[in-house]
C-alpha positions, 0 to 999 in steps of 0.5 A, spaced: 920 696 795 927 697 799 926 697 807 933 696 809 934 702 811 927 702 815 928 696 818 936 698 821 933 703 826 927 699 829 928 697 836 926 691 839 919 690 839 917 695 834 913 694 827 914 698 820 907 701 819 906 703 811 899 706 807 893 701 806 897 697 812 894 697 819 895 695 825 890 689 824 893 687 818 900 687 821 897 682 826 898 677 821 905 680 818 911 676 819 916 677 824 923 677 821 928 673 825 923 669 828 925 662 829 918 660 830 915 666 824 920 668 820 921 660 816 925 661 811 930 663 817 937 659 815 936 657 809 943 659 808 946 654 813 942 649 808 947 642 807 948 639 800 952 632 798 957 635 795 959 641 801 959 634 805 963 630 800 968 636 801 968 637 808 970 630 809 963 629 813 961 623 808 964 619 804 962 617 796 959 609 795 965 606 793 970 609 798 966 605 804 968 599 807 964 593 808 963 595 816 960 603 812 955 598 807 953 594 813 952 601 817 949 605 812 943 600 810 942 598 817 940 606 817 936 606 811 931 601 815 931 605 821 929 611 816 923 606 812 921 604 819 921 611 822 916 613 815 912 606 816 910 609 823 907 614 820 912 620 821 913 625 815 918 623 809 921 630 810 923 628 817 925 620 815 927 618 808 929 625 806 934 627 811 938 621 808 944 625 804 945 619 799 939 621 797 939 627 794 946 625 789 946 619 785 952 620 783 955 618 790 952 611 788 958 608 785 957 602 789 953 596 787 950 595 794 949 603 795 946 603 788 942 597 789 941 599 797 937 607 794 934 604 788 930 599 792 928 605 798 926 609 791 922 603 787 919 599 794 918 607 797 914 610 791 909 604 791 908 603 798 906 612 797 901 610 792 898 605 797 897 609 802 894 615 798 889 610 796 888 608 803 880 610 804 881 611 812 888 613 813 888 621 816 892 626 818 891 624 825 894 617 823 900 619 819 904 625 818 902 627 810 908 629 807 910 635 802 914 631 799 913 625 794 919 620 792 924 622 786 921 625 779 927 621 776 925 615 772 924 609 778 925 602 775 919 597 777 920 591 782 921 587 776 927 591 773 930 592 779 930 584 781 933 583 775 937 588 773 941 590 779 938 585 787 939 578 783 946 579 780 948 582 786 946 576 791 949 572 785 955 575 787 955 575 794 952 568 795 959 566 792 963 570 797 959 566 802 963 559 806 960 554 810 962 556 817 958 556 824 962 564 824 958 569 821 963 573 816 962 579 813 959 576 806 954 573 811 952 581 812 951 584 807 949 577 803 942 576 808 942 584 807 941 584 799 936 577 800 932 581 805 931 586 800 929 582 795 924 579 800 921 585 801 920 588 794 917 582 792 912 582 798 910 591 796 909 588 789 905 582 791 901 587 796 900 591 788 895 585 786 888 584 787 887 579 793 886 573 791 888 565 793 895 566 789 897 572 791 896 570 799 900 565 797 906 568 794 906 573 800 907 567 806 912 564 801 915 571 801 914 572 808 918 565 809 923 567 805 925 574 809 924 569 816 931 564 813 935 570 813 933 575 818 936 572 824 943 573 820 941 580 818 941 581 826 946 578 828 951 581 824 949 588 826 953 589 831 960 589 825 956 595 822 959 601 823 955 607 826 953 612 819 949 617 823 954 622 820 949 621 813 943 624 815 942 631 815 935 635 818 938 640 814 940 637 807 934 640 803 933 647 803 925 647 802 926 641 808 925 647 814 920 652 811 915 646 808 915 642 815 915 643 823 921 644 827 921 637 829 925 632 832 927 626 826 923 620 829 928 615 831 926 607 833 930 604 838 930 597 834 928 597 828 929 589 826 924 588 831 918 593 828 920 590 821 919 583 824 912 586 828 910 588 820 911 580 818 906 578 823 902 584 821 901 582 814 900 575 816 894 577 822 891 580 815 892 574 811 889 570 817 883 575 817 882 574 810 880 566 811 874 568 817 867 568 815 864 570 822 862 577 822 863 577 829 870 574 829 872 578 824 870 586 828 875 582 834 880 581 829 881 587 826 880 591 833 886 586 835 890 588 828 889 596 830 891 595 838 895 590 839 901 592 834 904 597 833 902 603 827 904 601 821 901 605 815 903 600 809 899 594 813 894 598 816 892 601 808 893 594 805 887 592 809 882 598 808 883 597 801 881 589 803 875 591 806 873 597 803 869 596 797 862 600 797 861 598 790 860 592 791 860 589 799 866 584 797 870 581 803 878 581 800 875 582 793 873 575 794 867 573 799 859 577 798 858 581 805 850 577 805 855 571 805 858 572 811 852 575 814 848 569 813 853 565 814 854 567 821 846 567 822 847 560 820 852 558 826 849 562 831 842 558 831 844 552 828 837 554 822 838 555 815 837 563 813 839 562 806 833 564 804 835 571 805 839 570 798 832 570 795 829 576 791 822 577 797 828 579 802 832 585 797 830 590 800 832 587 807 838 585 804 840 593 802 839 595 809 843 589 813 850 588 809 851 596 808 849 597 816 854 591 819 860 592 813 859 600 815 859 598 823 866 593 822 868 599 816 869 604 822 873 599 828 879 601 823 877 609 823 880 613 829 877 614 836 876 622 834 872 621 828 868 614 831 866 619 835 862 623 831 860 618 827 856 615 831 848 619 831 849 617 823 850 610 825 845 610 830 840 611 825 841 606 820 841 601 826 835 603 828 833 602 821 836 596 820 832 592 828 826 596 825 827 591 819 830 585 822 823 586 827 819 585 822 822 579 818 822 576 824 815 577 826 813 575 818 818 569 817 820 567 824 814 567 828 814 567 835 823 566 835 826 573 833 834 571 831 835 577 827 832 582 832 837 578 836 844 580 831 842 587 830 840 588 837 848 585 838 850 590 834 846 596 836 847 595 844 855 594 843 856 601 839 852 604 845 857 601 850 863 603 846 861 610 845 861 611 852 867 607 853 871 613 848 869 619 851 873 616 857 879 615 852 878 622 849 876 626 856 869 628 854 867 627 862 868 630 868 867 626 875 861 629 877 859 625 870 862 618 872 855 615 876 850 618 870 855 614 865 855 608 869 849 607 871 848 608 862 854 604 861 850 597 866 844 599 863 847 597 856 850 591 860 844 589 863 840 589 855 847 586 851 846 579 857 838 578 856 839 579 849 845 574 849 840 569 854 834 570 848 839 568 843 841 561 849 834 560 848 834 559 841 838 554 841 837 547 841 836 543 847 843 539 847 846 546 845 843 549 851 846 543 855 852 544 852 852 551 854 849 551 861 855 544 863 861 547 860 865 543 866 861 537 865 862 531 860 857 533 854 859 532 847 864 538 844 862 544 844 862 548 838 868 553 838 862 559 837 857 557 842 864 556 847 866 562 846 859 566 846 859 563 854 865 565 855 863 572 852 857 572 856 862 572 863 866 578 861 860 582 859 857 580 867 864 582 869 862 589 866 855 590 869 857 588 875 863 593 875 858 598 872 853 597 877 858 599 882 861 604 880 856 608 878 853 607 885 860 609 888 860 616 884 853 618 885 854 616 894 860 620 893 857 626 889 852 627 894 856 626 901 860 632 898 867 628 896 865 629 889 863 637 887 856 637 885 854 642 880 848 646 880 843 643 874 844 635 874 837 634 870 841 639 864 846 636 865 845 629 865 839 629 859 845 633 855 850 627 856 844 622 854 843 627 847 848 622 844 843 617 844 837 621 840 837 617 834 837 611 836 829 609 836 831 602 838 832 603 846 828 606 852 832 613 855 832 612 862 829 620 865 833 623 871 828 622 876 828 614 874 836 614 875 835 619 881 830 614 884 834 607 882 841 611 885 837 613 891 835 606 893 840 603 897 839 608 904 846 610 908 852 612 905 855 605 909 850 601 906 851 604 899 858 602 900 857 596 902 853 595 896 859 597 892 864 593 895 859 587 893 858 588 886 866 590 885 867 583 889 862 579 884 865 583 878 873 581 881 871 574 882 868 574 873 874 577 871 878 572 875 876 566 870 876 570 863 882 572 865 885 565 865 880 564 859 884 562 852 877 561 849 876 569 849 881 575 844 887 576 846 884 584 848 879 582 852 883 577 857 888 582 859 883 588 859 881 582 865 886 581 868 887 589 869 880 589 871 882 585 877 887 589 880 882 595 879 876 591 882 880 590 888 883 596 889 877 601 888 874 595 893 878 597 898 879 605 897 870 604 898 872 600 905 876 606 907 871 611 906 867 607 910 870 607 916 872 615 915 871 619 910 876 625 911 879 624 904 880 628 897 879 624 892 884 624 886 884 620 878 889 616 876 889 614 869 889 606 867 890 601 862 883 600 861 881 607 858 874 607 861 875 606 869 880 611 872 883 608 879 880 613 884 885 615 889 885 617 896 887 623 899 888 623 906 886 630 909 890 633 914 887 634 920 
């Protein structure tokens, strides 16, 4: 049916109604010409290579000169990077013009250039598809996959095309302090090959060789990648190549986005080297605790890289068979760990008697590393369900302790650990995921030092374990003692920075709760609904004591005055500072929890100070400011005009 006609004499703002299509339905229609409904809008202006080859806008592969070839590849990584940061294929790869005509490739660096993209890409696309944890929020899933051409396998492409081409240009290459041209594009190719052979190892099954064969490469990408670098100022700017509308389908089938761009993208992809050595270095651990701060380091202190990240979910992720890196059975780790932490042999768990034990404890604790690599949004909803299987799994471990152990409870111990820092962690995130309001803060805190408080008697249970010189050990650390193992030293030091939290905690929920009640802070009107609603998280875990609004009201009432409770405040902050002062300067402690120190310190200090102005005058309005420790905002003080 033709409405042309129809649609020339409607005005501006005015809908074409037809029989059996009603106002409801035309809700749901599209506006034709709208930029933001209508998508297949300008689809005509779409650009092709060869209308861009005709209108001089590009050149063919063999028409470019070696400053071109420098540029053109330096482009391609900046696109490979842009992807491996999780943007969408269609708004990084696919906006490459060679991409689309391979006839424009009659070059041997072009075509070595495009055939790698193309192998190395379509293997990197089957890993990260298979990646049992990597979601729509981590990474742009694209409409597209890579070209349904035949693609020759990394060996193919190694020997038919990258090794006679480095061949070649090595030949080019004089001895001279003077990096040339030939140096160029010779470092290029080399890192090219480096880079296919570490996707082809990444392929393999995990194992001792394999782990090998990818630091040798790793090694071998480093000799040349400072080349690599250092020429890229001969390359020649190639943006022209590039095209957001190159593909006729690429506005209708993705969102007017910017094309996503990394300011340098050699430095990601050396970022990316250490990212898989981190993961190799993971591979060696067999402590269980060491194991959840490394990945929760791998996750946190590089930056977003979705072959890396898939490499290791497909590492650590084996229901069917509880295999650390396809290698290490998970109960040896457990037990391995067991074995450290109170210097007594567990291996008797390996026993048949314990089988249903062991069906509880590996699948719990592989689960609990298993979810450090999920995002922030589904740990979230996850944890009632893991707050069921660790209260099945403290219930187990309490009673094999009972049976076996006697009067020592070192499972109930490890479990506990387990347990109690899920807590703390979901609390954390719903400052990270804004869940709360600050008429929530004193009741959050108040649970959140209650947790602490569990977590430090529970690691003293786990001191008194141990044997009389390793609790001297412990107790002496700047004494003249026999070493210290690196486990016990580190669980000291660990024990210091969750005192520094209690005792920030304890603070803060004071704070809060002074100032809600002295009208600086809107109270609501139901407190008890509102408090037993936020603790509902904690239903399911069977495990722990639920402290009722009447004892929190009493506990947070028993500190008299308003001064006096901010002198209480001020105290417990100081204490706090002074914890966080040594774990900050604390080699011994993860990387994470030192710098998370040190910007405790400063917001120790400057809440102490904003407490001691409310002392002495409380005409203020108070205001958050986000930090760098997600779960503590600065609060700011407003002074109100008199």
């Amino acid at each position: 049916m033709d409405i042309t006609a129809e649609l020339k004499s409607l005005k501006n703002g005015e809908i074409l109604l037809a029989e059996g299509f009603s106002l409801f339905e035309a809700m749901s229609a599209t506006e034709l010409f709208d930029k933001k409904i209508d998508v297949k809008l300008g689809l005509a202006d779409a650009d092709t290579p060869q209308k861009l080859l005709q209108s001089n806008q590009i050149k063919s592969g063999s028409q470019l000169t070696n400053e071109e070839l420098i540029g053109l590849f330096d482009l391609v990584i900046q696109k490979i990077t842009c992807w491996l940061n999780g943007n969408a294929l269609a708004q990084t790869i696919y906006t490459l013009v060679y991409q689309y005509d391979d006839s424009l490739w009659d070059n041997p660096f072009v075509r070595a250039l495009f055939d790698t993209l193309n192998t190395v890409g379509s293997q990197i696309f089957k890993t990260i598809k298979d990646a049992p944890f990597l979601r729509e929020e981590d990474y742009n899933p694209s409409v597209f996959s890579f070209r349904n051409k035949r693609i020759p396998t990394i060996q193919e492409l190694l020997t038919t095309t990258l090794n006679p081409l480095d061949t070649e240009l090595s030949g080019k290459v004089k001895k001279s302090k003077q990096l040339t041209i030939a140096d160029a594009l010779s470092s290029r190719i080399k890192v090219l090959k480096g880079f296919c052979l570490i996707v082809q190892c990444l392929q393999q099954p995990f194992n001792a060789e394999s782990q090998k064969q990818i630091t040798d490469h790793i090694e071998f990408i480093r000799k040349r990648f400072d080349a690599v670098v250092s020429t890229k100022a001969m390359g020649k700017d190639m943006s022209n190549y590039q095209s957001a509308t190159i593909l006729k389908h690429l506005k209708s089938m993705i969102s007017m986005r910017k094309i996503p761009y990394i300011e340098n993208p050699y430095e990601y992809f050396s970022i990316m080297l250490n990212q898989l050595e981190a993961v190799l270095d993971l591979s060696a651990e067999r402590n269980y605790f060491i194991i959840q701060q490394k990945i929760c380091a791998l996750i946190h202190d590089y930056p977003k890289n979705i072959l890396i990240r898939a490499y290791l979910e497909q590492n650590l992720f084996k229901y069917d068979q509880f295999l650390f890196f396809h290698q290490t059975p998970w109960i040896n780790i457990i037990i391995g760990t067991l074995n450290k932490m109170f210097s007594q042999n567990f291996d008797q768990l390996y026993q048949n008697v314990f089988k249903e034990y062991q069906d509880c404890l590996v699948p719990v604790t592989y689960e609990y590393i298993i979810k450090q690599l999920r995002s922030k949004f589904r740990k979230s909803r996850d944890f009632h369900k893991n707050y069921s299987h660790l209260s099945i799994l403290v219930h187990h471990s309490n009673q094999i302790d009972q049976d076996i152990f006697k009067n020592k409870n070192p499972l109930m111990i490890f479990s506990y650990e387990i347990a109690v820092q899920s807590m703390i962690q979901q609390l954390q995130y719903g400052f990270d995921l804004e869940l709360y309001s600050d008429v929530d803060y004193a009741s959050i805190y108040f649970y959140l030092e209650y947790l602490t408080t569990i977590l430090d008697r529970n690691r003293s249970n786990y001191v008194s374990q141990l044997t009389n010189s390793q609790r001297e050990q412990l107790q002496n650390q700047n004494k003249k003692k026999p070493k210290v193992s690196p486990f016990i030293d580190q669980m000291h030091s660990e024990i210091q920075y969750w005192k520094g939290l209690n005792c920030l905690f304890r603070g803060l929920s004071r704070l809060y709760y002074t100032l809600m009640e002295n009208g600086l802070i809107k109270k609501v009107q139901d407190m008890n609904h509102r408090y037993s609603n936020r603790m509902k998280i904690f239903d399911t875990c069977y495990y722990i004591k639920a402290v009722k609004f009447e004892e929190y009201t009493q506990k947070m009432n028993s500190y008299g005055s308003f001064q006096d409770t901010l002198k209480f405040v001020s105290s417990s902050l100081s204490e706090a500072q002074q914890l966080f002062a040594q774990a900050k300067e604390n080699k011994i402690l993860p990387q994470q929890m030192q710098d998370q120190s040190k910007d405790l310190v400063m917001i120790c200090v400057v809440t102490s100070v904003n407490a001691m102005k409310l002392m002495q005058n409380q005409k203020y309005q108070i205001s958050y400011k986000k930090t760098t420790v997600p779960f503590v905002p600065q609060i700011e003080l407003i002074a109100l005009q008199q």
